[in-house]
Steps between C-alpha positions, in 0.01 A plus 500: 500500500294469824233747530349369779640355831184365635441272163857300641221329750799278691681822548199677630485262756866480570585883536290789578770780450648544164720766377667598202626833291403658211806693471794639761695170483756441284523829407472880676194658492144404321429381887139301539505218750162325538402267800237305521334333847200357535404574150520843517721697300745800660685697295816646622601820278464590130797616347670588185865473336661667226633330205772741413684561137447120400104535436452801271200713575381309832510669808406273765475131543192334713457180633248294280130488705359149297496322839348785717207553189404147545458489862403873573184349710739386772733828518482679841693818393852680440700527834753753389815474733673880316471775295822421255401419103598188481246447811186681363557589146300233365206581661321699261557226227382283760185651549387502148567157407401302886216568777679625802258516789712718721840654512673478835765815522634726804689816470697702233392145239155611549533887315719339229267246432212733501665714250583222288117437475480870410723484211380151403114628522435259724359726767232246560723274698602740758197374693618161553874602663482422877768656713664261774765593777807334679176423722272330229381177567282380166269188574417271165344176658768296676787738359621808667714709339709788676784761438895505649642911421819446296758709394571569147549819279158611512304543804193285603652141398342219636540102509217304518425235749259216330311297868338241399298253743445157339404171718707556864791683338569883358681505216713872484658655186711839505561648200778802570453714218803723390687558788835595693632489834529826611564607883474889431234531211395809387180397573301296772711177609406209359267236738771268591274405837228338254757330305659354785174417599382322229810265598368375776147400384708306187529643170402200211625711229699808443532671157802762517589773255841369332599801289828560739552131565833509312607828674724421846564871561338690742210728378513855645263700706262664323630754774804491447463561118280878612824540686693487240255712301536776762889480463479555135264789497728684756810430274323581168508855343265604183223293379413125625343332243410111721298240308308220692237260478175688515349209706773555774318727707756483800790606270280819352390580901948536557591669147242750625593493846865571437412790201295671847805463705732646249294765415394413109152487356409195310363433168334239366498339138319195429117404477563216713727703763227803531236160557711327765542805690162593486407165638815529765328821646152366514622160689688745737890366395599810358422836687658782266529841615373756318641675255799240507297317125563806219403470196692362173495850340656689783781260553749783331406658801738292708884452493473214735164267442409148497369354188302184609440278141380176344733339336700226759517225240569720190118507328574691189199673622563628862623857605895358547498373136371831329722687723807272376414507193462908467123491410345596813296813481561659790832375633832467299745328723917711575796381610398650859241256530525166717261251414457228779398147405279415817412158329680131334434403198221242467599179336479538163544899496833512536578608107241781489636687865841434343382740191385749739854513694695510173310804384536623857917418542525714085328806667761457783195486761594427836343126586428365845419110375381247770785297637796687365670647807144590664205296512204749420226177471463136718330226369117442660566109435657311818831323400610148634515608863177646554371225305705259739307710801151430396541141381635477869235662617200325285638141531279425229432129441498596132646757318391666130780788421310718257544843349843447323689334160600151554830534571353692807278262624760255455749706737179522746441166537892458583415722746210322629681188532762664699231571738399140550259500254460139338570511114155296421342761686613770259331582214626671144220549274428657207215747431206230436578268705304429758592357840220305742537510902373365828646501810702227431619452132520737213578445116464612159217401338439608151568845317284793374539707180762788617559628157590894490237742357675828333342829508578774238550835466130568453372306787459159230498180672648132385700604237599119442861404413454531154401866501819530731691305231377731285603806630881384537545381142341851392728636708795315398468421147231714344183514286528379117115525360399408150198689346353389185166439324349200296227427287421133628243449191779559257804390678675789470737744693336862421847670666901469554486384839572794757699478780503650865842491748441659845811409698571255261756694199507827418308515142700750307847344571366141439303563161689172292399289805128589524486494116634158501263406749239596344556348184493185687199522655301601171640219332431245799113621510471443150601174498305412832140689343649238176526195713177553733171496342333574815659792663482535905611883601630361829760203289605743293605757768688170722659429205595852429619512834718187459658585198579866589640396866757270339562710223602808739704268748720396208596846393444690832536235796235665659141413563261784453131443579353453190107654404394366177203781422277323207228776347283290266259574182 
């Protein structure tokens, strides 16, 4: 692996703009994109993924640092484009393990990164976030870097515009962020004037979010989905129990919008719901009457009431899932209840929101799901033809499509080339790889260590694969451990070997089969403390281990994790 650009001294001279990804390509989510010019490091974004049933235990998935630790001197700062977790949820890890000089943030990303800090205990590192605008222009030496408003789910997205000057030419890189085309946002419009701008001073490189490359649909309004919203409300009689993403601030600021119009007061359930509102009010997107927010105690108060949850992607967790599953503590869902999925499925979460409407369709709950006969949630990801648009637009002499599997980046470049694009001047990499550019060529070079780290329940971090191996065989095929003492001195076996099963057999049903077992193994350690004079604890416990594997795979076909546990006198 490369740790170091600079030591490559012919491609020093050759390029001064390098870029590659630490994670966001070839998969969705875990976004870091790093580009370097003139030596200096810029960090675009910090995010997070989640590894979902496969990995037991882990909860999120980071990109690995190695290559930021070893060049930390040169690294101007985080440029954060949005507020979504698979954006900023790395930072905290970040933070411990690299020396950030400065975090560059705007907007609603700016209170959920603080109180990630918070909850992290990293309050020192508050100091060093800088706010920027639509308006920002940040000087580093011959590089200036500005910000293009986007739309996109969240409010205050950004692309970044990379200027850099170098000899008689500037060199200009737009990253988009997540974004969508959309004429009648719920929001501020996006800055198409800039981006059509940048066209005529010539783009060298754009780097486009791919996630809805593959989609040729058009992707609604977010105005038209509030409509909608409104419609249902009106319609609805008894409780609404709606579940979104807590990070979609401009779906919360309707579902509260159309409870004031129709006259119901709105509850709340969810940590991260009560946060994102919180943070909605103080960055002035959600103005709630009073009054209209009651309390989760009162809600028997209400006939007709709207029960804003957690819960979108079926978390086992959230307020939805409890609720399903008849363990909430303060609600217990009726057959006069509608609960509206204001949400799709994440890839990958499919199963778990299917368990949630199963439990819902037995209790014979009314379900409003995305797509099926109303659409109650758009996509914040442009598909082909707003893609189409801005490649138009850019005219980019090369193009990166980021942010997306590889199927999807495969579909954008199609795209790209449709646009006039030039195939060599398209570029497919994987997370590592790093690509060198001047104003006239641009190739890969060499890679980087993009490995995943995985981050468990209690914060650990690099668990390795073979903890992760680990933890599915346990899962799978059980624990078989063998407990017995030995006088070394003597060579002799003080007790009948005992055995342990957790997940393994059931003890009491199996008793001839662990008897038989252990037979064996009191009769193999006999003849191996006979054979040996010398007797190493750690041989004796591999060939335990060997022995008792094959043994158990030839009466069981399974292959329990064996723990050999040697007390010796």
């Amino acid at each position: 692996m490369n740790y170091n650009i600079l030591e490559k001294q012919d491609l020093a001279k050759k390029y001064n703009i390098f870029f590659y990804a630490l994670g966001g390509i070839g998969e969705v989510g875990k976004n870091m994109y790093v580009f370097e010019i003139d030596q200096k490091i810029f960090i675009v974004d910090s995010g997070i993924s989640f590894s979902g049933d496969y990995f037991l235990g882990v909860n999120y998935v980071i990109p690995n640092y190695e290559y930021l630790i070893k060049n930390e001197n040169r690294i101007i700062g985080i440029f954060i484009t949005h507020g979504h977790e698979d954006h900023i949820g790395g930072i905290p890890f970040l933070l411990k393990r690299v020396n950030i000089p400065n975090i560059f943030v705007t907007g609603i990303a700016y209170d959920l990164i603080e109180s990630k800090l918070i909850e992290h205990k990293l309050n020192k590192y508050i100091d060093i976030m800088i706010r920027y605008s639509n308006d920002s222009k940040l000087n580093f030496g011959n590089t200036e870097i500005s910000f293009i408003r986007m739309n996109h789910s969240i409010p205050d997205s950004y692309g970044i515009v990379f200027k850099n000057k170098c000899k008689d030419q500037t060199n200009i890189l737009f990253y988009t962020g997540d974004f969508k085309i959309d004429q009648t946002p719920a929001g501020p419009l996006a800055e198409y004037d800039k981006i059509s701008d940048l066209s005529k001073e010539g783009v060298l490189c754009l780097l486009s979010d791919s996630t809805n490359a593959q989609y040729k649909g058009m992707i609604q309004s977010e105005n038209t989905i509030g409509i909608t919203i409104n419609q249902l409300f009106y319609k609805i009689k008894g409780r609404i129990i709606i579940v979104t993403f807590a990070s979609n601030f401009y779906r919360i600021k309707q579902i509260i919008e159309a409870s004031v119009l129709t006259k119901r007061k709105v509850t709340v359930f969810g940590r991260s719901m009560e946060k994102a509102i919180e943070i909605g009010i103080k960055n002035g997107y959600l103005k709630i009457p009073k009054g209209v927010i009651v309390s989760g105690n009162n809600i028997d108060k209400y006939s007709d009431i709207t029960l804003l949850c957690t819960g979108s992607q079926g978390e086992p967790l959230a307020a939805l899932s409890r609720m399903a599953n008849g363990i909430h503590r303060q609600i217990k869902l009726n057959q006069k209840d509608t609960v509206i999925f204001s949400s799709s499925p994440i890839p990958g979460n499919q199963d778990s929101v299917n368990k949630i409407l199963d439990l819902l369709f037995k209790m014979n709950i009314n379900v409003i799901i995305n797509g099926f006969l109303v659409e109650t949630h758009t996509s914040g990801h442009a598909s082909q033809s707003d893609l189409k648009l801005i490649l138009n637009l850019i005219k980019p002499k090369f193009f990166i499509p980021v942010h997306g599997e590889h199927i999807m980046l495969l579909a954008h470049k199609k795209l790209a080339m449709d646009c006039g694009i030039k195939p060599q001047n398209i570029f497919i990499l994987d997370n590592g790889d790093i690509i060198g550019m001047n104003h006239s060529n641009a190739e890969i070079i060499c890679k980087t260590s993009s490995s995943n780290i995985y981050i468990d329940d209690s914060g650990s971090e690099d668990l390795g694969n073979l903890v992760l191996k680990e933890r599915r065989i346990l899962s799978e095929e059980g624990l078989l451990s063998v407990i017995i003492s030995i006088d070394f001195k003597k060579k002799k076996i003080l007790n009948f070997p005992m055995i342990v099963s957790r997940g393994f057999i059931y003890m009491k049903t199996n008793k001839t089969l662990i008897k038989e077992i252990s037979l064996e193994i009191k009769q193999k350690i006999q003849n191996y403390l006979l054979k040996n004079e010398k007797i190493n604890k750690n041989c004796l416990k591999k060939y335990l281990i060997d022995f008792i594997s094959f043994k158990i795979l030839n009466l069981t076909l399974r292959k329990p994790i064996i723990i050999p546990i040697i007390l010796s006198i």
